[in-house]
C-alpha positions as CSV (number, residue, x, y, z in Angstrom):
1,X,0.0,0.0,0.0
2,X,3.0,2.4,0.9
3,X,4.4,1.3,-2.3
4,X,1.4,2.5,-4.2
5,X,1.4,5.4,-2.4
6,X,4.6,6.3,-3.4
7,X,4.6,5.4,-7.2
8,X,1.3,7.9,-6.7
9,X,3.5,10.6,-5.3
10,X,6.3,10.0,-8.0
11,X,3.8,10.5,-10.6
12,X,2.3,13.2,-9.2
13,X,5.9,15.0,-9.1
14,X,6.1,14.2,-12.2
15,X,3.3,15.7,-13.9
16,X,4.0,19.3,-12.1
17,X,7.5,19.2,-13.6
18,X,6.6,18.4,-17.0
19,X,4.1,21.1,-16.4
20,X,6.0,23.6,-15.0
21,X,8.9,23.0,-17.8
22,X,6.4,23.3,-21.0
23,X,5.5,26.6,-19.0
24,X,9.0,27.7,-19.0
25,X,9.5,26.5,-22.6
26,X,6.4,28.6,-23.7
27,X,7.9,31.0,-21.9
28,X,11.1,31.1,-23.5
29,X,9.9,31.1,-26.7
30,X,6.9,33.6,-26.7
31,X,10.0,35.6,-25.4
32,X,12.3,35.0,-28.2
33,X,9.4,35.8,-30.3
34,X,8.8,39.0,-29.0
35,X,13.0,39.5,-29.0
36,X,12.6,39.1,-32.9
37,X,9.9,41.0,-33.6
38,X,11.5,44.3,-31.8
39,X,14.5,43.4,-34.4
40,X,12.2,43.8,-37.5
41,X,11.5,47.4,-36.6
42,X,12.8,50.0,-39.1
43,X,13.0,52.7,-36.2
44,X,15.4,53.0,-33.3
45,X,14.9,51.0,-30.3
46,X,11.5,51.9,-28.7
47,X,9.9,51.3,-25.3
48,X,8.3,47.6,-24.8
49,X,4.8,49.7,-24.4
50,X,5.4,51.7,-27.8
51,X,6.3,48.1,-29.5
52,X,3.5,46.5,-28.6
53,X,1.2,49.0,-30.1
54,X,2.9,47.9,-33.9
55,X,2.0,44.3,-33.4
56,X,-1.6,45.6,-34.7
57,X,-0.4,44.9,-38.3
58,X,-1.9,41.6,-40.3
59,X,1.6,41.1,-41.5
60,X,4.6,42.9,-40.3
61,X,7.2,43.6,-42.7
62,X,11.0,42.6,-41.9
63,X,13.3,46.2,-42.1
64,X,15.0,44.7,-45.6
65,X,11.1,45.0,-47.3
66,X,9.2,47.7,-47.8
67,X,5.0,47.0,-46.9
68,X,2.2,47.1,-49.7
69,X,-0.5,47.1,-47.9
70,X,-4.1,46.2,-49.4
71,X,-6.7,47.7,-47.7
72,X,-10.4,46.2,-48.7
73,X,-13.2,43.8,-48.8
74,X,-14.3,40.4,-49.0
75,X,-12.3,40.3,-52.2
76,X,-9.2,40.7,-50.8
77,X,-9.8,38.7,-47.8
78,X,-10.3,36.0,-50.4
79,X,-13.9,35.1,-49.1
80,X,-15.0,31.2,-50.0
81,X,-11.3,30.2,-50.5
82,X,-10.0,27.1,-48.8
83,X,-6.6,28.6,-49.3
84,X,-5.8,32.1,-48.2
85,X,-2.8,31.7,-50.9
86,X,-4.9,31.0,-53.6
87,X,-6.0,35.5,-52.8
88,X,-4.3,38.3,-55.4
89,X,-2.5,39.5,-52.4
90,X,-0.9,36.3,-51.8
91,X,-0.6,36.1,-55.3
92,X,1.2,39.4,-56.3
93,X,3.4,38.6,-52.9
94,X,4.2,35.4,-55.6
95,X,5.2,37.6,-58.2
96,X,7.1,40.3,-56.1
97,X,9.6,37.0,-54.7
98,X,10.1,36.0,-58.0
99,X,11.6,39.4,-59.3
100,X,13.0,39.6,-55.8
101,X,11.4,43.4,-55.8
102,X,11.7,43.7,-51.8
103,X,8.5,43.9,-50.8
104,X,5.8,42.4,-48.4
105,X,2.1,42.4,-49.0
106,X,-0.1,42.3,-46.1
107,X,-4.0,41.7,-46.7
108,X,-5.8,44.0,-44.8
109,X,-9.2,42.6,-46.3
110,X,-12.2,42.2,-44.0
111,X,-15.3,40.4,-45.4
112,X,-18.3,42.8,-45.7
113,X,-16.6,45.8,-45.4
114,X,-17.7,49.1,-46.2
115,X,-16.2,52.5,-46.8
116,X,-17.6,53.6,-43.4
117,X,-15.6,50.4,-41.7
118,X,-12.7,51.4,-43.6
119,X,-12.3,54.9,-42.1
120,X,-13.4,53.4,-38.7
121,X,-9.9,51.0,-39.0
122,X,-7.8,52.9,-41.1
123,X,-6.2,54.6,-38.1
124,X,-5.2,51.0,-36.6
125,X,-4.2,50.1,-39.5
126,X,-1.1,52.5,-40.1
127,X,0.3,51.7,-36.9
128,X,2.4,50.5,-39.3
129,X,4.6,51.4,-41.6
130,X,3.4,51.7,-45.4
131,X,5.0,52.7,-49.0
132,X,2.2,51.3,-51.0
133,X,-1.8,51.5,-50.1
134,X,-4.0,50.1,-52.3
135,X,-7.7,51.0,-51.6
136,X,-10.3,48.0,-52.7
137,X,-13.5,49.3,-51.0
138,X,-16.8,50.5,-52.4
139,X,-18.5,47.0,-53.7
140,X,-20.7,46.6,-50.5
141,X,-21.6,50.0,-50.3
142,X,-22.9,50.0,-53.9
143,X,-25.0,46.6,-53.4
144,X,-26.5,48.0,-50.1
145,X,-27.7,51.2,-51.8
146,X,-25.5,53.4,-49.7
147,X,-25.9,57.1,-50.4
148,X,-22.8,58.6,-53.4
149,X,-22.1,61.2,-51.4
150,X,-21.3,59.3,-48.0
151,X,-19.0,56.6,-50.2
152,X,-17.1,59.0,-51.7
153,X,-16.8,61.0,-48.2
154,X,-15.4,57.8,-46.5
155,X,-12.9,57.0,-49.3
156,X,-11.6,61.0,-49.3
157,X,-11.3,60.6,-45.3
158,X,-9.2,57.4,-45.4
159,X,-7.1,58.6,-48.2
160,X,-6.4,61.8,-46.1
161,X,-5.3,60.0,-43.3
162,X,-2.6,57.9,-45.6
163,X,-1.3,60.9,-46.5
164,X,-1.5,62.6,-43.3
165,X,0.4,59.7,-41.6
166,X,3.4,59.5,-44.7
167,X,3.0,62.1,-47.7
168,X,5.2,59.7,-49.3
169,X,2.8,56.8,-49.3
170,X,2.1,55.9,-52.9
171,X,-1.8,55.5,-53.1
172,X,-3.2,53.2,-55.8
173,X,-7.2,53.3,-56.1
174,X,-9.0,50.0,-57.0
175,X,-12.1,50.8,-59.5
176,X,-15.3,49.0,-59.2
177,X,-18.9,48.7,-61.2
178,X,-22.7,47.5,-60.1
179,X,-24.7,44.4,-61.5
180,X,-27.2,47.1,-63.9
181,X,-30.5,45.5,-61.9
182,X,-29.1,48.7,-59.2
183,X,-30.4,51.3,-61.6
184,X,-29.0,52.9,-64.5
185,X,-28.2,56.2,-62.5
186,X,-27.4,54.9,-59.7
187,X,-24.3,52.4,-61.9
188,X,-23.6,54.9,-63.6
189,X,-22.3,57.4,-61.0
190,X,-21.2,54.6,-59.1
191,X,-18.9,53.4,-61.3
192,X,-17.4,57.0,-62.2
193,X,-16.2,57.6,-58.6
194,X,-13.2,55.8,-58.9
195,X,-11.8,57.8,-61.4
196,X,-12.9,61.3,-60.5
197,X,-11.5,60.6,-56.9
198,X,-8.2,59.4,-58.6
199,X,-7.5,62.3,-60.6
200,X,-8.7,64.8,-58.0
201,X,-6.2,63.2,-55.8
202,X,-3.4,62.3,-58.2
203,X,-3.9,59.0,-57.3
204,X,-3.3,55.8,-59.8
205,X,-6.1,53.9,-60.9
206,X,-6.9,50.5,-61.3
207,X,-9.9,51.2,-63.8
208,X,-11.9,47.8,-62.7
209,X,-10.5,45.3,-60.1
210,X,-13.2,42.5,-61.3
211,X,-12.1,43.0,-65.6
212,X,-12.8,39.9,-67.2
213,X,-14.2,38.1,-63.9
214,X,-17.3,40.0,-62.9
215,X,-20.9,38.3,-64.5
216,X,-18.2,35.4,-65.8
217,X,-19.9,32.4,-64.3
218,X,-17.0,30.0,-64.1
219,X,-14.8,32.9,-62.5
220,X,-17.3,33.1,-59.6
221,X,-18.4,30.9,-56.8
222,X,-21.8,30.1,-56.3
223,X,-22.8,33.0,-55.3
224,X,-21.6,34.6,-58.3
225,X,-20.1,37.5,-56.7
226,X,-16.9,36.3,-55.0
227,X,-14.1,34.8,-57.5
228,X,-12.6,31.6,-57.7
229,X,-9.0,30.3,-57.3
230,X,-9.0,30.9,-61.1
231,X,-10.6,34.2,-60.9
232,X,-8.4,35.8,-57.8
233,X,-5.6,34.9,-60.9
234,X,-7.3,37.6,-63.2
235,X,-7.7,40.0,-60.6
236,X,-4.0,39.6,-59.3
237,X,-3.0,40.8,-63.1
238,X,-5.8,43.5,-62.8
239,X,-3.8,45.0,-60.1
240,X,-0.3,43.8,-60.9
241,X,-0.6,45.6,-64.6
242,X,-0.3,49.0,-62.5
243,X,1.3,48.0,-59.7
244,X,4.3,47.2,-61.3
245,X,4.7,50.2,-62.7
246,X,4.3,51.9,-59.2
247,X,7.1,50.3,-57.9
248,X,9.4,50.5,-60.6
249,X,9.0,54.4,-60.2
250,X,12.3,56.0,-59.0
251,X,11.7,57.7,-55.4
């Protein structure tokens, strides 16, 4: 019985030093984590408190890349995906490697978005450093029958805060269009916001993110709205054709 009891005892030591090691261990390394990620900063050395706050972005960018940061909807986010590599941010990260350009992509995309969620985020958003925003919102606002004037209100505010944060930030603007069952006038000025917002603000423009997808059955999934694997392909080109100009530009 005393035997028992101490095999009982042995075990029970046991167990509260395996536990107390795989503490120390995840310990150690959420340390060394945290170690590394104060390395990637391009700044100077910064209080623990100050670093914390720059673990807000998606993706944080090493100091040897500079950040493209895509700011949208559910079509960045790569809704219905079972791959979140099979997205055109992942993919354009793909063709970035293989020119070796120096850049990281973070997907800022949130399902069901809206420009007035946008300019809600937008501030938590740059707690990191960007070179390249591209704005993808509009779509949702458009299918919910959101007043013109309050869509293009939002997209001026959040492109003013980009530039309030870094002048320096280049700002591409994604273009979008409306299924005609919206209204004639309704499309129709929909559709030319993109481009009037881009030239007032010098921005570039991606004339229409969803060229040769949008209304293409076999590009869509079932819902016929959000592209396929095949489809996020197309729109990674859409984009691609004027970002790489973008970032061949000399500063």
């Amino acid at each position: 019985m005393i035997k028992m009891k101490n095999k009982q005892m042995i075990l029970e030591l046991f167990t509260i030093c395996r536990a107390i090691s795989l503490k120390f261990c995840y310990f150690l390394f959420l340390s060394l984590l945290l170690s590394c990620g104060s390395e990637t900063s391009k700044k100077e050395p910064v209080k623990a408190s100050e670093s914390t706050k720059k673990e807000v972005a998606e993706t944080p960018a090493t100091d040897t890349t500079k950040t493209i940061l895509i700011f949208g909807d559910s079509l960045t986010a790569g809704y219905g995906l079972d791959d979140m590599n099979e997205a055109y941010p992942a993919i354009i990260q793909a063709k970035i490697d293989s020119l070796n350009m120096g850049y990281t992509v973070v997907n800022s995309g949130v399902s069901g978005e809206t420009t007035a969620g946008g300019r809600s985020r937008i501030e938590w958003v740059l707690n990191q450093d960007v070179d390249v925003f591209i704005l993808e919102l509009g779509a949702n606002d458009g299918l919910r029958g959101v007043p013109l004037t309050e869509t293009r209100s939002n997209l001026q505010e959040i492109i003013d805060v980009v530039r309030k944060k870094n002048p320096s930030t280049k700002i591409l603007l994604a273009g979008m269009q409306l299924p005609p069952n919206m209204g004639p006038e309704y499309t129709t000025e929909f559709r030319t916001i993109f481009p009037e917002m881009a030239k007032k603000n010098q921005l570039e423009l991606i004339p229409f993110l969803l060229k040769d997808v949008g209304g293409v059955t076999e590009l869509n999934q079932a819902d016929g709205i959000h592209p396929t694997e095949e489809g996020h392909k197309i729109l990674a080109n859409n984009v691609w054709e004027v970002l790489e100009k973008v970032l061949k530009q000399k500063p």
